[in-house]
C-alpha positions in Angstrom: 0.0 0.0 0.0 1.7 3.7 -1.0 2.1 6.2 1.7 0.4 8.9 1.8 2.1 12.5 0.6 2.1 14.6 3.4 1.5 18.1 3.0 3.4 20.9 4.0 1.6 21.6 6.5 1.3 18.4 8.1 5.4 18.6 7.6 5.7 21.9 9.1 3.4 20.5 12.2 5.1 17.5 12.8 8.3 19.4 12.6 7.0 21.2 15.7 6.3 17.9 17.3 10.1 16.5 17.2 11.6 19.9 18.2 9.5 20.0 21.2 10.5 16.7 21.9 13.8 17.4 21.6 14.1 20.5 23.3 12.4 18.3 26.4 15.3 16.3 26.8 13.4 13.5 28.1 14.3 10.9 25.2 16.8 8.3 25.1 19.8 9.3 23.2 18.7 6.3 20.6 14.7 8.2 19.7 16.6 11.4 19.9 19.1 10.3 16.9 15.6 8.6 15.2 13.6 11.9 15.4 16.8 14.2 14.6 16.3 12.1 11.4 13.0 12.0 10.4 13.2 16.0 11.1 16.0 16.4 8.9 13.8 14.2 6.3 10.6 16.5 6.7 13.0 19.5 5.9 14.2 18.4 3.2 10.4 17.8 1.9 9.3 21.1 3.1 12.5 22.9 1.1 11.2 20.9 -1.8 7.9 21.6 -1.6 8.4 25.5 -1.7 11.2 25.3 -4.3 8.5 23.8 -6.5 5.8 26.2 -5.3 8.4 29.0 -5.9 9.4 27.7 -9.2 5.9 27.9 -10.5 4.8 31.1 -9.5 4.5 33.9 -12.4 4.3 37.4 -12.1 2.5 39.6 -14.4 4.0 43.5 -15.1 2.9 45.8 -17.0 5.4 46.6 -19.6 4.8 49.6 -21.8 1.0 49.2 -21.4 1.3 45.0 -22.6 1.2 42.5 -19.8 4.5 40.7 -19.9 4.9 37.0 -18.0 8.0 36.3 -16.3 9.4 34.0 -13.2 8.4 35.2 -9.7 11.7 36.5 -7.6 11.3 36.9 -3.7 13.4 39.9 -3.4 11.4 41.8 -6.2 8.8 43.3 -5.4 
């Protein structure tokens, strides 16, 4: 049976989970390493996920009075 994708948000959220639960100190140095994992995992899915969100964002400017189409930048604005 396939997993199911998570979502961003449910990466984001669960990313909260394991730095709680590492902050808490409470874990044996053996779950610590396993959650230090999966969180470095669910990073990498979430810097994925918003590279390809980023990637296909356009942004419409008005270029002597014709709409031009070109890739969205952060830093422009």
């Amino acid at each position: 049976m396939p997993k199911k994708e998570v979502s961003f948000e449910e990466a984001l959220e669960r990313l909260e989970e394991i730095v709680e639960l590492l902050e808490s100190g409470e874990n044996p140095l053996e779950k610590s390493l396993d959650l230090f994992e999966e969180g470095v995992s669910l990073v990498k899915l979430c810097n994925k996920k918003l590279e390809s969100v980023e990637n296909s964002i356009k942004v419409l400017v008005n270029n002597s009075g014709e709409l031009e189409e070109r890739d969205f930048k952060p830093d422009e604005q």
